[in-house]
DSSP file (Angstrom, degrees, kcal/mol; ACC not computed):
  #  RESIDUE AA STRUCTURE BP1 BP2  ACC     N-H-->O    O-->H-N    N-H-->O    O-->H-N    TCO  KAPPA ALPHA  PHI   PSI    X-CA   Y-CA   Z-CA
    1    1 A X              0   0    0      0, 0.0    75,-0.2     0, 0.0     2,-0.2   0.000 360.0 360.0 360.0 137.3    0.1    2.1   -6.2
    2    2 A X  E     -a   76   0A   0     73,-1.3    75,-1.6     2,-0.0     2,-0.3  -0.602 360.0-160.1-113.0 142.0    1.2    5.0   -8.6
    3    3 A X  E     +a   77   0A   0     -2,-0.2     2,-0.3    73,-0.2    75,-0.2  -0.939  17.0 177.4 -96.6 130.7   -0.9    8.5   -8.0
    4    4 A X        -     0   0    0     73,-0.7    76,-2.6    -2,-0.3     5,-0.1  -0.942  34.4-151.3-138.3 164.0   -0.8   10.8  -10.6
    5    5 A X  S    S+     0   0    0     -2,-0.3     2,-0.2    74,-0.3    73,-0.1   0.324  85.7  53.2-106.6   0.0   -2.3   14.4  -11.9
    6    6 A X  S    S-     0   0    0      2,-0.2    73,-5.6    73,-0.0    -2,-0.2  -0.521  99.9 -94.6-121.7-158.5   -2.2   13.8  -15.0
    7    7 A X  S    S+     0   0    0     -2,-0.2     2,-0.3    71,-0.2     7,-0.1   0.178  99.9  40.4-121.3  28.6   -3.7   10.9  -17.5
    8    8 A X  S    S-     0   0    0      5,-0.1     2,-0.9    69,-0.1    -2,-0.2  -0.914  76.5-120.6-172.5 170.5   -0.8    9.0  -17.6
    9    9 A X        -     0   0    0     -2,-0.3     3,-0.3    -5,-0.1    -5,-0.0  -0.574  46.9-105.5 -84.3  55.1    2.1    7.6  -15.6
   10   10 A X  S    S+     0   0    0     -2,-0.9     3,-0.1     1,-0.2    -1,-0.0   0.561 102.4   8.5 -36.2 122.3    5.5    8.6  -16.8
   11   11 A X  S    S+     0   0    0      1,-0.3     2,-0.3     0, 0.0    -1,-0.2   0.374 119.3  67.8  48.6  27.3    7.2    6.1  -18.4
   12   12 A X        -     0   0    0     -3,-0.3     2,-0.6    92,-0.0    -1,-0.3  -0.858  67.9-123.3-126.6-174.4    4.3    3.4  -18.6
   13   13 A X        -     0   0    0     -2,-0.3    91,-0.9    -3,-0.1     3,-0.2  -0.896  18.9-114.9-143.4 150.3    1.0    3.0  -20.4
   14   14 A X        +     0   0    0     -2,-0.6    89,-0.2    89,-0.2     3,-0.1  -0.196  25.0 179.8 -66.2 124.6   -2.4    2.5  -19.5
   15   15 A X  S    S-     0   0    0      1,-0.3     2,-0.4    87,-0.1    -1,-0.1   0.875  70.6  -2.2 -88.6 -52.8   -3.2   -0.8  -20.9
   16   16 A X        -     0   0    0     -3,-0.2    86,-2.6     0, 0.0     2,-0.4  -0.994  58.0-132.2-133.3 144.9   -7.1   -0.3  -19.2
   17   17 A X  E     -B  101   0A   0     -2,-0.4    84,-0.2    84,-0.2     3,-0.1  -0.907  12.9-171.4-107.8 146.1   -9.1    1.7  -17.4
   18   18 A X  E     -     0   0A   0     82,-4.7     2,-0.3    -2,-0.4    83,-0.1   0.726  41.5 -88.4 -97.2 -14.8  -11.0    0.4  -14.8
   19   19 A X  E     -     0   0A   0     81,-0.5    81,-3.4    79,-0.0    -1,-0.4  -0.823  62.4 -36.1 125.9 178.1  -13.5    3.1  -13.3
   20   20 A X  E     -B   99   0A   0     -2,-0.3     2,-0.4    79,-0.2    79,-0.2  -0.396  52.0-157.5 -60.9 142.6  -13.6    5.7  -10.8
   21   21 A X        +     0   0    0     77,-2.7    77,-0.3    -2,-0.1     2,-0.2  -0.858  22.5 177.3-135.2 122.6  -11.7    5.2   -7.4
   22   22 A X        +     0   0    0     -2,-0.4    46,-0.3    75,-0.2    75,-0.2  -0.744  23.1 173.5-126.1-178.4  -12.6    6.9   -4.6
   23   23 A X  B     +D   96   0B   0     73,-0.9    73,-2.3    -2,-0.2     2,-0.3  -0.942   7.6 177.8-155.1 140.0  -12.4    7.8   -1.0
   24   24 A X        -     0   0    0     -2,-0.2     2,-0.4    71,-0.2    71,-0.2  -0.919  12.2-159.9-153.0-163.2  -13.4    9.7    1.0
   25   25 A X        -     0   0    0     -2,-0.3     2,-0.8    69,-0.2    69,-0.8  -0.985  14.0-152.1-157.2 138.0  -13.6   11.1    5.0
   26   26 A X  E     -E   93   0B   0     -2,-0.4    67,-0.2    67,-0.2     2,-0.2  -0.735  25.2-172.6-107.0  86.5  -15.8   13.1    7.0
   27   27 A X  E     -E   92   0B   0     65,-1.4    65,-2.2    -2,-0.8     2,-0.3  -0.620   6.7-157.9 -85.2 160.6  -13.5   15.2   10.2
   28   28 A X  E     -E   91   0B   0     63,-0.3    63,-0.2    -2,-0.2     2,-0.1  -0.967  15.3-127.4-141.1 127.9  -15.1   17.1   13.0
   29   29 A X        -     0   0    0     61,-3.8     2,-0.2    -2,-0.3    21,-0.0  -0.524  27.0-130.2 -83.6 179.7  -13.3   19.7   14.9
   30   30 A X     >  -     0   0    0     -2,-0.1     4,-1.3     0, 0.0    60,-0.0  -0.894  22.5-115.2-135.7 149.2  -13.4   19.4   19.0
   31   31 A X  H  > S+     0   0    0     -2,-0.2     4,-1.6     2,-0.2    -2,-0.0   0.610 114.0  59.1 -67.2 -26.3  -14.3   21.9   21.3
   32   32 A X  H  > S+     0   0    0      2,-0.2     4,-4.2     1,-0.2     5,-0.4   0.973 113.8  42.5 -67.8 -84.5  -10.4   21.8   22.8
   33   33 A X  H  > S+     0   0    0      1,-0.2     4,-0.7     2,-0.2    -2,-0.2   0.659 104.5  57.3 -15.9 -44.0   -9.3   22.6   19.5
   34   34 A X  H  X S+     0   0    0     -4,-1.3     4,-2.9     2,-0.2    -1,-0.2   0.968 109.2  50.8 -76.3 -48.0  -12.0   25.3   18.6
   35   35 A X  H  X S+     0   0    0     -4,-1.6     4,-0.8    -3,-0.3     5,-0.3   0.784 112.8  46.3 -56.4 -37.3  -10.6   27.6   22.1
   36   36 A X  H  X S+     0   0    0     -4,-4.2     4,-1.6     2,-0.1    -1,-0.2   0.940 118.0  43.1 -91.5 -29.2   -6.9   27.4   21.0
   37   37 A X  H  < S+     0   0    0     -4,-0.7     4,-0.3    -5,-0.4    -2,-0.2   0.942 110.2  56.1 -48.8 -52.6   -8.0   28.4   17.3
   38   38 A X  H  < S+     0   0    0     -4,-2.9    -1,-0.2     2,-0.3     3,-0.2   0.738 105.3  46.4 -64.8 -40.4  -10.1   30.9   18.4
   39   39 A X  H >X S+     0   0    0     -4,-0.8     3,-2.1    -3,-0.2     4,-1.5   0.882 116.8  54.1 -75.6 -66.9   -7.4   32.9   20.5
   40   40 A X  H 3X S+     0   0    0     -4,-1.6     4,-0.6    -5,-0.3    -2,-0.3   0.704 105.7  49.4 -58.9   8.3   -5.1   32.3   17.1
   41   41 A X  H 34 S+     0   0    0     -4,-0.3    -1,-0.3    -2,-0.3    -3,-0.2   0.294 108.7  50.5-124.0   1.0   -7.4   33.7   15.0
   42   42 A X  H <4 S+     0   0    0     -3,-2.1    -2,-0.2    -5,-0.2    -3,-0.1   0.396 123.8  32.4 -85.2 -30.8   -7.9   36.9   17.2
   43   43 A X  H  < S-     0   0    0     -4,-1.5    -2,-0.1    -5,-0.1    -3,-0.1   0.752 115.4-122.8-106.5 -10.1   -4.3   37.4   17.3
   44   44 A X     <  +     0   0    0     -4,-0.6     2,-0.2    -5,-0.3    -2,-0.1   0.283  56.1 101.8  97.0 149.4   -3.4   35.9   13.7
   45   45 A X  S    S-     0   0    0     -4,-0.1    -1,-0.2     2,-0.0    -2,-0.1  -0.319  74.5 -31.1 109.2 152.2   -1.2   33.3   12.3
   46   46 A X        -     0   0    0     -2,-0.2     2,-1.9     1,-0.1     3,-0.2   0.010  46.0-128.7 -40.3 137.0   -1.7   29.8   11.1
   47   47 A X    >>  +     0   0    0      1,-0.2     4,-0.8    -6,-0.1     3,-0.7  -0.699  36.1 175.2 -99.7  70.1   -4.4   27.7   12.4
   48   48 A X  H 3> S+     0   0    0     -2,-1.9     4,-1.7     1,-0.3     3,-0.4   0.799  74.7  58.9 -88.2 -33.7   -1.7   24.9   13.0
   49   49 A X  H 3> S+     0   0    0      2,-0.2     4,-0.7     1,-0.2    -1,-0.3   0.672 114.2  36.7 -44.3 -47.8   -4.7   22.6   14.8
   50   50 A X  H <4 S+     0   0    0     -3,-0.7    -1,-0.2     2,-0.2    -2,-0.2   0.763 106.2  61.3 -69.8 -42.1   -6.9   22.7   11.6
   51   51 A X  H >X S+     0   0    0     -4,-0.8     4,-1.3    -3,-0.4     3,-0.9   0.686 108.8  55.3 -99.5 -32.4   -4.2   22.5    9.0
   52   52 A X  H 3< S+     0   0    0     -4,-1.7    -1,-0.2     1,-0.2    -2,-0.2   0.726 102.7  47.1 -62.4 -24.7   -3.6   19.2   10.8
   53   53 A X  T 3< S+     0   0    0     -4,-0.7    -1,-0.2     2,-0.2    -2,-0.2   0.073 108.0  52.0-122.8  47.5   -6.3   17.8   10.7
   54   54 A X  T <4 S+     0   0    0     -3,-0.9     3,-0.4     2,-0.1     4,-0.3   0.622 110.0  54.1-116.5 -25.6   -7.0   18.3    7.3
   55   55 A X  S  X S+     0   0    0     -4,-1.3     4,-0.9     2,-0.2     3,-0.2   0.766 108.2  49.4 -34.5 -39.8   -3.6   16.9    6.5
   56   56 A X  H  > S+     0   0    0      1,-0.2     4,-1.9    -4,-0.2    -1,-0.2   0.906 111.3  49.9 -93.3 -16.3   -4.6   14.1    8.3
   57   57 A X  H  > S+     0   0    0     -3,-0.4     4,-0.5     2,-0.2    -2,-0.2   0.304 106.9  49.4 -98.3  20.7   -7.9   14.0    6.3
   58   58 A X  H  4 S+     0   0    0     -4,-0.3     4,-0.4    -3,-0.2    -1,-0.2   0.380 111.9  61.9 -99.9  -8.8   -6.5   14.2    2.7
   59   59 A X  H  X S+     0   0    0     -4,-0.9     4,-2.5    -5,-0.2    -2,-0.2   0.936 111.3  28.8 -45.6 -68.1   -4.3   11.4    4.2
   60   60 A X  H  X S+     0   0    0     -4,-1.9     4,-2.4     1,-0.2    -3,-0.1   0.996 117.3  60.1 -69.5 -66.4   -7.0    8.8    5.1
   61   61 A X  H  X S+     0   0    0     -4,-0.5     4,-2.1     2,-0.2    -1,-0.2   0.915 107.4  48.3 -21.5 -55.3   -9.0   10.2    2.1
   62   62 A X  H  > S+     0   0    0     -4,-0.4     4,-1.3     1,-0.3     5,-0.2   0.966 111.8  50.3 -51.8 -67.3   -5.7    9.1   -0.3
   63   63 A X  H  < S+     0   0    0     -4,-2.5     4,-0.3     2,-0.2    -1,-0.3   0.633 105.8  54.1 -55.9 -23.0   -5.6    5.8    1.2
   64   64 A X  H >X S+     0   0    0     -4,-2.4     3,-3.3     2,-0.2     4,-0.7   0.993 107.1  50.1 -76.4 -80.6   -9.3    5.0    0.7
   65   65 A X  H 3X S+     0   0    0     -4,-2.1     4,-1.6     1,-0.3    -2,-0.2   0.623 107.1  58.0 -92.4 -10.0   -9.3    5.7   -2.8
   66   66 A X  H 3X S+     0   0    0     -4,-1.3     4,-1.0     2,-0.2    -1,-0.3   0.724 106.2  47.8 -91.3  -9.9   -6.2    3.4   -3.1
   67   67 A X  H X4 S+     0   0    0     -3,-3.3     3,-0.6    -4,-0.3     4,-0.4   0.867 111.5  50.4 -90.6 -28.0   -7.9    0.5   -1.7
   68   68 A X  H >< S+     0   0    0     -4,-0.7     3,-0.9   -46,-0.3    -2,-0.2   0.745 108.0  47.5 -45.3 -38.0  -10.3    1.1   -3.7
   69   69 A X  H 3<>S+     0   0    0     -4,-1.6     5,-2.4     1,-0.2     3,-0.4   0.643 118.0  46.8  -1.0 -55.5   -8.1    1.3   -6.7
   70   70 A X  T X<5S+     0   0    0     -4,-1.0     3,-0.5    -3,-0.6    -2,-0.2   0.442 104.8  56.2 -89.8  -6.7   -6.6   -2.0   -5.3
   71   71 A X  T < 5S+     0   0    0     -3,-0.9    -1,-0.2    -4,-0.4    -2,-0.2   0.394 111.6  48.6-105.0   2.8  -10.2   -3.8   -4.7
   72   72 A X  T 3 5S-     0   0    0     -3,-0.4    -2,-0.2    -5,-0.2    -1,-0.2   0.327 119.2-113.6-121.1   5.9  -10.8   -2.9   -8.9
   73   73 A X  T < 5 +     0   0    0     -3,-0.5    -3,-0.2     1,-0.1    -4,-0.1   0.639  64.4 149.5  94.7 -17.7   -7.3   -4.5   -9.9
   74   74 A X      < -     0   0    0     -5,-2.4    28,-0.3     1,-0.1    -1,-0.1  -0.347  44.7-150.9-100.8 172.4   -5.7   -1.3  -11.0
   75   75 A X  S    S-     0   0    0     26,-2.0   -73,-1.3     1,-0.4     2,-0.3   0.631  76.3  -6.4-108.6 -46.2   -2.0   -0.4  -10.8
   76   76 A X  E     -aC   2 101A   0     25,-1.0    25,-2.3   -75,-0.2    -1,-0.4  -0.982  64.6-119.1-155.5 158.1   -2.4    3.2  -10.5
   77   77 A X  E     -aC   3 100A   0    -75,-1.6   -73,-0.7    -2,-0.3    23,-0.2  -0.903  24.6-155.1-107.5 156.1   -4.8    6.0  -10.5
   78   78 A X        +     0   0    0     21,-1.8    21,-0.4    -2,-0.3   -71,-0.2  -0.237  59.8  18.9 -88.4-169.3   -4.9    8.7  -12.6
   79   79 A X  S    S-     0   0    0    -73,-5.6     2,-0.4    19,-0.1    20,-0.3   0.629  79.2-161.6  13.7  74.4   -6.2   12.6  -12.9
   80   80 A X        -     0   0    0    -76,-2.6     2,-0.3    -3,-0.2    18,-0.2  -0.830  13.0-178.6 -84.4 142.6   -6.4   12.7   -9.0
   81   81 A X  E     -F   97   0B   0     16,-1.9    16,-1.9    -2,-0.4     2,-0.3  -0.941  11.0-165.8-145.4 152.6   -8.3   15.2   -7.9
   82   82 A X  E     +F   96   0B   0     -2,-0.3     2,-0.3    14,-0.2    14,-0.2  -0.946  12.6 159.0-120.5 141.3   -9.3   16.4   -4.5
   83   83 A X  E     -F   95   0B   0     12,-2.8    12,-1.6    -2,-0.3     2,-0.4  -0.997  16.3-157.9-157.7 168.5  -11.9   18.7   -2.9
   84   84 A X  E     -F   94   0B   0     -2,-0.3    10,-0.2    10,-0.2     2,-0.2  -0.974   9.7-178.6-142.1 149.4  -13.4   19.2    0.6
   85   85 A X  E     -F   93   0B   0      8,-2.2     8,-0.7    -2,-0.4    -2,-0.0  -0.799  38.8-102.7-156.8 114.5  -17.0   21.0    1.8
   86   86 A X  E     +F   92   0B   0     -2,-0.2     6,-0.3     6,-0.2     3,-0.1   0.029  33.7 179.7 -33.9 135.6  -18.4   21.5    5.0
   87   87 A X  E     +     0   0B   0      4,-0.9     2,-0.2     1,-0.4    -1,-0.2   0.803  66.7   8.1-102.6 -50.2  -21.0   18.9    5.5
   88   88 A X  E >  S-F   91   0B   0      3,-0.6     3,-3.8     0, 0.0    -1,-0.4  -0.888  99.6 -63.4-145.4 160.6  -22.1   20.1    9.3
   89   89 A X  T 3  S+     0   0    0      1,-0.3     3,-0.1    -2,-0.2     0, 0.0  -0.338 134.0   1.4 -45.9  98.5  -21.5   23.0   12.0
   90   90 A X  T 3  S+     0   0    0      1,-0.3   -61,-3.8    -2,-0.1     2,-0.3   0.533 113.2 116.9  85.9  17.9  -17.9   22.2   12.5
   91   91 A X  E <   -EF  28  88B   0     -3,-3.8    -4,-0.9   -63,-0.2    -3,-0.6  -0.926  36.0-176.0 -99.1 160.5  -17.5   19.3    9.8
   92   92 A X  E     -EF  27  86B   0    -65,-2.2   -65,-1.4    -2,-0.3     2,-0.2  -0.969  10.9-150.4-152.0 123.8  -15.6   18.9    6.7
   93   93 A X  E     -EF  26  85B   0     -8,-0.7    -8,-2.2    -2,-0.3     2,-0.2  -0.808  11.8-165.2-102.8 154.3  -15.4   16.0    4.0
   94   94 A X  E     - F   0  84B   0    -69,-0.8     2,-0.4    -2,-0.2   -69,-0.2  -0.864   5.6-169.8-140.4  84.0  -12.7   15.5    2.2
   95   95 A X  E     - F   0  83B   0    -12,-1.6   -12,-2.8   -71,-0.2   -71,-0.2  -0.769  17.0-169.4-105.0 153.0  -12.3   13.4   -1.0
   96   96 A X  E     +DF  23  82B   0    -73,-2.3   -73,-0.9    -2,-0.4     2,-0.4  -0.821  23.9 157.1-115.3 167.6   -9.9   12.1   -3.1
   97   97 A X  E     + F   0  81B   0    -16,-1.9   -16,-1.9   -75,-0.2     2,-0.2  -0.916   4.7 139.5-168.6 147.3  -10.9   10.5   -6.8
   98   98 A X        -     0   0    0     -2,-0.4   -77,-2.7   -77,-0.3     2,-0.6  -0.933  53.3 -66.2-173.6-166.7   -9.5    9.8  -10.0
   99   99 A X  E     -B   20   0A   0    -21,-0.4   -21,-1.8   -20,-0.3   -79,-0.2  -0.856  39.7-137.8 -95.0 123.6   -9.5    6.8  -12.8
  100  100 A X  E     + C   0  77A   0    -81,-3.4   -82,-4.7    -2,-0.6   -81,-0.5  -0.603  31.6 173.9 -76.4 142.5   -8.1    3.4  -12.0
  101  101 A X  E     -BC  17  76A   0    -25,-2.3   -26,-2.0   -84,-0.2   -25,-1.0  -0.916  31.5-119.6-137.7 148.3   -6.1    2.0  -14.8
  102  102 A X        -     0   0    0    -86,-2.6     2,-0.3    -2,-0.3   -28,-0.1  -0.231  30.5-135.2 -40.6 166.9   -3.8   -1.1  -15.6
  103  103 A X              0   0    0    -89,-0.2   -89,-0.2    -2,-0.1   -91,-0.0  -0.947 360.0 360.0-147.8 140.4   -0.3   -0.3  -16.5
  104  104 A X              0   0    0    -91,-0.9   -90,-0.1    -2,-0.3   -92,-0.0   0.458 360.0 360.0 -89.3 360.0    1.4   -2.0  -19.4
């Protein structure tokens, strides 16, 4: 399964598109987590605890919209696009989207 950012695959061609395919993932920080952030973010520097697991949730996120992608038939998606928004007091969703296509 092909991802792309644009609205075609370099060097094929969309023979069809099939719909939207998406995925998407809801993470929750943990209180372990929030106490070593919170002393790095008084003293400054990357928030290496955070930036992992939102890595790990545009991960899962990818792979849900590629079974989805694979449950429609399609070959690849196109235009992926991602975005994330706090849902709850110390959650974050995270999806990924685009159009599933054949490839000729």
């Amino acid at each position: 399964m092909e991802f792309v950012t644009t609205e075609t695959v370099p060097g094929h061609e969309v023979d069809e598109s099939l719909g939207i395919a998406r995925g998407n993932t809801v993470k929750a920080r943990n209180v372990g987590r929030d106490i070593t952030q919170s002393i790095r973010n008084i003293t400054g520097g990357e928030l290496k605890a955070y930036s992992e697991l939102l890595s790990d949730a545009r991960d899962e996120s990818l792979e849900r919209m590629a079974e989805d992608a694979e449950s429609m038939g399609a070959d690849a998606v196109v235009n992926v696009r991602m975005e994330s928004s706090a849902i709850a007091n110390g959650g974050s969703e995270v999806i990924a989207y685009g159009t599933a296509v054949t490839l000729e």
